[in-house]
C-alpha positions as CSV (number, residue, x, y, z in Angstrom):
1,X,4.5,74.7,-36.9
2,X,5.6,76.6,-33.7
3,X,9.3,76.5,-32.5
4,X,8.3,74.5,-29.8
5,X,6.9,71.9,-31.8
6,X,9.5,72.0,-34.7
7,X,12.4,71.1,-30.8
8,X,9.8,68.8,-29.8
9,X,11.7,65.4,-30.9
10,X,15.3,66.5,-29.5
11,X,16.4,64.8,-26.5
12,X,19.7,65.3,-24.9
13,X,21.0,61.9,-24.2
14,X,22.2,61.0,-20.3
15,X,26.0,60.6,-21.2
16,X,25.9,64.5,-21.9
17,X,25.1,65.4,-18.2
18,X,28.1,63.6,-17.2
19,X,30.0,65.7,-19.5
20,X,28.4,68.7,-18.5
21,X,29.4,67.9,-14.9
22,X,32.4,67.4,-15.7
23,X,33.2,70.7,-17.7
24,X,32.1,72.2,-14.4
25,X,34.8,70.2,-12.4
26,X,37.8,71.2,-14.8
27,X,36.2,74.8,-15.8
28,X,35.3,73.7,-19.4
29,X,32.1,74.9,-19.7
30,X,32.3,77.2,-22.5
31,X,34.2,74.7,-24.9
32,X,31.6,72.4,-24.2
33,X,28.9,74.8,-24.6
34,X,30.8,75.4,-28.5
35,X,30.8,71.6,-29.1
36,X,26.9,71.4,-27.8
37,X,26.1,74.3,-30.3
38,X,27.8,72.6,-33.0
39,X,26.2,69.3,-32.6
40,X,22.8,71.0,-32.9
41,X,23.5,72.7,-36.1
42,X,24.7,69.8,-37.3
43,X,21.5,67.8,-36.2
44,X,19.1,70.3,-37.2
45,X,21.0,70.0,-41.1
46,X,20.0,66.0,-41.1
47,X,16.0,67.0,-39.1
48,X,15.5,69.8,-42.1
49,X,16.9,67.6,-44.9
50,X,14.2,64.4,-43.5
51,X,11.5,67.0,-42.9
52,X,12.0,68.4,-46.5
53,X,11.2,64.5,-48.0
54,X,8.2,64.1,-44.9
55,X,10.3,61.0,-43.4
56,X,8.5,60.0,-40.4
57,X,10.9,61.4,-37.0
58,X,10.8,59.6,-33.4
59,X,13.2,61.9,-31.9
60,X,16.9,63.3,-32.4
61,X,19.4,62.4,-29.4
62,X,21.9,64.8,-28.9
63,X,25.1,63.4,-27.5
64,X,28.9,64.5,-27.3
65,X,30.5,65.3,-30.8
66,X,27.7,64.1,-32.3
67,X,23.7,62.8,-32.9
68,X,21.1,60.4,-33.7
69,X,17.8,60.6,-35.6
70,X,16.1,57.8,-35.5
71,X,13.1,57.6,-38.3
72,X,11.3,55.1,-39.6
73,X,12.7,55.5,-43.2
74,X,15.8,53.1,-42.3
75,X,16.5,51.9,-45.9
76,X,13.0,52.3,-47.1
77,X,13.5,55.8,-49.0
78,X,15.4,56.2,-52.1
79,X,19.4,56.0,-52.1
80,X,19.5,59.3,-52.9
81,X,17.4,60.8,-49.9
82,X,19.7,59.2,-48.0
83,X,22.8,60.5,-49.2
84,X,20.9,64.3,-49.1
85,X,19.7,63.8,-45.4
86,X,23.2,62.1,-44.2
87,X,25.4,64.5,-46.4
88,X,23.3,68.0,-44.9
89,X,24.4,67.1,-41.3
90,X,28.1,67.4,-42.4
91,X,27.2,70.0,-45.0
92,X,26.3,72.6,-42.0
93,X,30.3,72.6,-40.8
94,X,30.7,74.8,-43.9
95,X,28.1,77.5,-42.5
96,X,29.6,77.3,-39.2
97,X,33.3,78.2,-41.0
98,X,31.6,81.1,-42.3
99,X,30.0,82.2,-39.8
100,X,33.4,82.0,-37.6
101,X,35.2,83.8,-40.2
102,X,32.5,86.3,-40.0
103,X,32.9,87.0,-36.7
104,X,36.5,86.8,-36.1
105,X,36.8,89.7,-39.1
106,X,34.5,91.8,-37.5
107,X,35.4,91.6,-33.6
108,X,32.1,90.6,-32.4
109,X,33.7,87.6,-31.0
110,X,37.4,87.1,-28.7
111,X,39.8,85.7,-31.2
112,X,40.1,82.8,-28.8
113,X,36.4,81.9,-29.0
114,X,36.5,82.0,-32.7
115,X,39.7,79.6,-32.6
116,X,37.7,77.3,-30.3
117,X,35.2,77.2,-32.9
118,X,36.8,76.4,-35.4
119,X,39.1,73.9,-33.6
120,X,35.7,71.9,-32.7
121,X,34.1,72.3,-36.1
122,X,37.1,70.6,-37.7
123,X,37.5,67.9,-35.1
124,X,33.2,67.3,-35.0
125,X,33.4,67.1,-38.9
126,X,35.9,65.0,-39.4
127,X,34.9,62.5,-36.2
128,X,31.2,62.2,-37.9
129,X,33.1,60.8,-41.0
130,X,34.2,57.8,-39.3
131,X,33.0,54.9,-41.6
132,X,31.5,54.1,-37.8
133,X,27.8,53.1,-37.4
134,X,25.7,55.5,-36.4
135,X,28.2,58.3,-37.5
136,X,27.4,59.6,-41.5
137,X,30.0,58.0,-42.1
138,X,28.9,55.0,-41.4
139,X,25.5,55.5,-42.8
140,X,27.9,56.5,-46.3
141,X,29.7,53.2,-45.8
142,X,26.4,51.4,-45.7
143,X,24.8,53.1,-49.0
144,X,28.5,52.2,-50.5
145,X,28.5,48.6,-49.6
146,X,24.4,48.1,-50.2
147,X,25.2,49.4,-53.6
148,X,27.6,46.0,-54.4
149,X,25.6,43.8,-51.9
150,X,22.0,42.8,-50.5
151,X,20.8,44.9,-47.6
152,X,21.3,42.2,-45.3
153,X,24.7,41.6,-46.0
154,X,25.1,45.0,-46.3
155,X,23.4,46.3,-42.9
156,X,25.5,43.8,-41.5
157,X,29.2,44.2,-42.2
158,X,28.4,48.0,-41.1
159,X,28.1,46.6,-38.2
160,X,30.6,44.3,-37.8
161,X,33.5,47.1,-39.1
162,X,32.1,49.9,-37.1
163,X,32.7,47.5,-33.8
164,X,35.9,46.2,-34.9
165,X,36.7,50.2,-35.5
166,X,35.6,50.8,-32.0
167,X,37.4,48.6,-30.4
168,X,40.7,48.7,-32.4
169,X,40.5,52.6,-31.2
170,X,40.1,51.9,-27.6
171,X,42.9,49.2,-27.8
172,X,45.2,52.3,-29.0
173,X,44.2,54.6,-26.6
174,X,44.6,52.5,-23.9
175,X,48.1,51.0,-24.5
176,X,49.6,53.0,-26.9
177,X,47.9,57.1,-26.8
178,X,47.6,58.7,-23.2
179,X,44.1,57.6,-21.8
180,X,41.2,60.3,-21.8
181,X,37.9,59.5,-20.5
182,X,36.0,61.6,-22.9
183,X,37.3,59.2,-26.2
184,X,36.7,56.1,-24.0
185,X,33.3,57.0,-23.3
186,X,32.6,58.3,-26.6
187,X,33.3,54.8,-28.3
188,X,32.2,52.9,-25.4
189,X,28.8,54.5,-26.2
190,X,29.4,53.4,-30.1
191,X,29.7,50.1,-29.0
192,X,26.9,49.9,-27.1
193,X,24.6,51.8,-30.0
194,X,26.3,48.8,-32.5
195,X,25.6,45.8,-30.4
196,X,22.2,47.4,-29.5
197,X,21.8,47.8,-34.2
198,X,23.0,44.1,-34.6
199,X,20.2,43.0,-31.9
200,X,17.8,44.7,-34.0
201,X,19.4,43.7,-37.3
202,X,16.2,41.0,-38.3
203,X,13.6,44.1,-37.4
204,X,15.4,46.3,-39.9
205,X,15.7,43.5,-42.5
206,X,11.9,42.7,-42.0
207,X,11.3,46.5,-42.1
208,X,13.0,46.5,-45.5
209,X,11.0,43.7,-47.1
210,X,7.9,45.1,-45.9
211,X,8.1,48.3,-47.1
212,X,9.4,46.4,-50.5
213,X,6.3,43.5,-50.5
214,X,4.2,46.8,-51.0
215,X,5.4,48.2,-53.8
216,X,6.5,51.5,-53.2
217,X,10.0,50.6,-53.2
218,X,12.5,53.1,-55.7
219,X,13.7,51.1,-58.8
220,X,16.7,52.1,-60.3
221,X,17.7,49.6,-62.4
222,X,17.1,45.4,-63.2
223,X,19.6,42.8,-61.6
224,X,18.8,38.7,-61.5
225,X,19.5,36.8,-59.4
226,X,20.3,32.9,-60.2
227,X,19.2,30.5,-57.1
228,X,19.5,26.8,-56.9
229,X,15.9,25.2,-56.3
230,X,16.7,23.9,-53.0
231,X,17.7,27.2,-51.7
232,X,14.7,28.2,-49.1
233,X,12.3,31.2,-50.1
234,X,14.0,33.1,-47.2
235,X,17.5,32.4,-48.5
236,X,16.2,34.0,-51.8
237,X,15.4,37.1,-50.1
238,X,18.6,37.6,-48.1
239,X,19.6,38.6,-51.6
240,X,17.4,41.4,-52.5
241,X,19.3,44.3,-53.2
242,X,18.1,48.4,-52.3
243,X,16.6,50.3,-55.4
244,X,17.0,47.4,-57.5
245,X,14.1,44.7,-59.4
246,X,15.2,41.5,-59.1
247,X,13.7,38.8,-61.7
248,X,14.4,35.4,-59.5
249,X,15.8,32.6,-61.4
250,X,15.4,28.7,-60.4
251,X,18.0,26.0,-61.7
252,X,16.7,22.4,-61.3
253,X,19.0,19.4,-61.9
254,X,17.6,18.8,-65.5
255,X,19.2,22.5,-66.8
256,X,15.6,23.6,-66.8
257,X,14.9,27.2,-65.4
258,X,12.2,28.6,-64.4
259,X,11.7,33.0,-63.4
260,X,9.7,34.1,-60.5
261,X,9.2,37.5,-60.0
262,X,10.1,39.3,-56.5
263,X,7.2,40.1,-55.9
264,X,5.4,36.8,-55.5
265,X,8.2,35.7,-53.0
266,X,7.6,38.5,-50.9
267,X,3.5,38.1,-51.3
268,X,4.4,33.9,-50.4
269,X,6.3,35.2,-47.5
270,X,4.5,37.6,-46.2
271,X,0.8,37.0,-46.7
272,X,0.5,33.1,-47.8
273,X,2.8,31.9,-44.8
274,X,5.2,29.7,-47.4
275,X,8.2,30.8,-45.7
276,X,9.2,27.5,-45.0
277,X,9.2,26.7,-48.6
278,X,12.0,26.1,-51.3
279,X,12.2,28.7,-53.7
280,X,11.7,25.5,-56.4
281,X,8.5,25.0,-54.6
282,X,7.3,28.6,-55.0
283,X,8.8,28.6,-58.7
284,X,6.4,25.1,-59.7
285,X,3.4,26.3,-57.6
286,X,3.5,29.8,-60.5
287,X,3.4,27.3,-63.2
């Protein structure tokens, strides 16, 4: 793989220009030029990590204080892959600490531009923490809650927090912290990346089951799940869980229960059109 094609899916999204326009106006250039640098390490950490596991990568937009890779592994890979991709983005601060302290021992570097550094490593980090949707640390609030919950629920109240986040920071900045445009525009555009998630929310969901109806899903442990026979087969899968097998059981009025596997709701779903059925339906038709 040449360099070229190892840059080829990094993009620079628009809002940066704007930035960059403006750090020419107020003679920031260079401390943007740090924060640009630093994004890009920190981008490259998540790219390596998902080209070490061979997730499939549309592109990596660049933006202010942060990225976004957008792959086609959204909840479809192990838990564990990604915590290791989300975690190596973050992880790469630590290099850029050393390689500050490195240079500021030395001299190869004006003590002011090593302080910049440093300054913007801390404030990058710790921003890309936010439990805010598409930060890490939302994606780490995400694993955390699909851990407890099903993905749907969980892909959900990621959501809904991170907006309710957003927007409970802009309310502060605007009436009770002094007003900059960069923080307004950098949650405006983590509003707009949310409400543009939750419009794709079914497409991830259907992503998920797919991936699932074919078997290659990770299994971690066994959890059942009890459903009342009226419940809808698409109720039923609202509940399926990441890297957990889930044996379905069916309550009738009479106490008698019946077990269908996963796996045939997803094949009725998916490939014999029964979504419209009860999951009691689906259970009698095994039988």
């Amino acid at each position: 793989m040449t360099i070229r094609d190892f840059f080829a899916p990094f993009y620079i999204h628009p809002i940066v220009f704007i930035f960059i326009f403006i750090s020419f106006v107020t003679g920031t250039f260079i401390q943007l030029f740090i924060i640009l640098v630093i994004v890009m390490v920190h981008e490259m950490g998540h790219y390596i990590a998902a080209k070490i596991y061979n997730w499939r990568i549309n592109r990596v937009m660049l933006w202010i204080f942060g990225g976004v890779m957008e792959t086609e592994e959204h909840g479809n890979r192990p838990l564990y892959e990604d915590l290791i991709v989300t975690i190596a983005g973050p992880f790469q601060h630590i290099f850029i600490y050393i390689f500050g302290l490195f240079m500021s021992t030395f001299g190869f570097l004006p003590e002011i531009i090593v302080e910049q550094l440093m300054f913007f490593n801390t404030v990058i980090l710790l921003f890309n923490l936010l439990p805010i949707w598409p930060l890490d640390g939302g994606k780490l609030l995400f694993y955390i809650l699909a851990f407890y919950m099903p993905f749907r629920k969980a892909h959900h109240w990621t959501i809904i927090l991170s907006l309710c986040l957003c927007l409970g920071v802009m309310i502060v900045q605007l009436f009770i912290l002094p007003f900059t445009l960069a923080t307004f525009l950098i949650f405006a555009f983590l509003i707009m990346e949310n409400r543009l998630e939750w419009k794709r929310r079914t497409y991830v969901f259907m992503r998920f089951l797919m991936k699932r109806s074919e078997g290659n899903s990770e299994v971690r442990s066994m959890r059942p799940i009890v459903v009342h026979h009226t419940q809808s087969l698409q109720e039923v899968l609202y509940l399926l869980q990441r890297d957990k097998k889930h044996s379905i059981y069916v309550t009738f009025p009479n106490r008698e229960r019946l077990i269908v596997d996963e796996a045939e709701c997803l094949r009725g779903f998916f490939y014999e059109k029964k979504y419209k059925k009860t999951i009691g339906d689906i259970a009698m038709g095994s039988l």
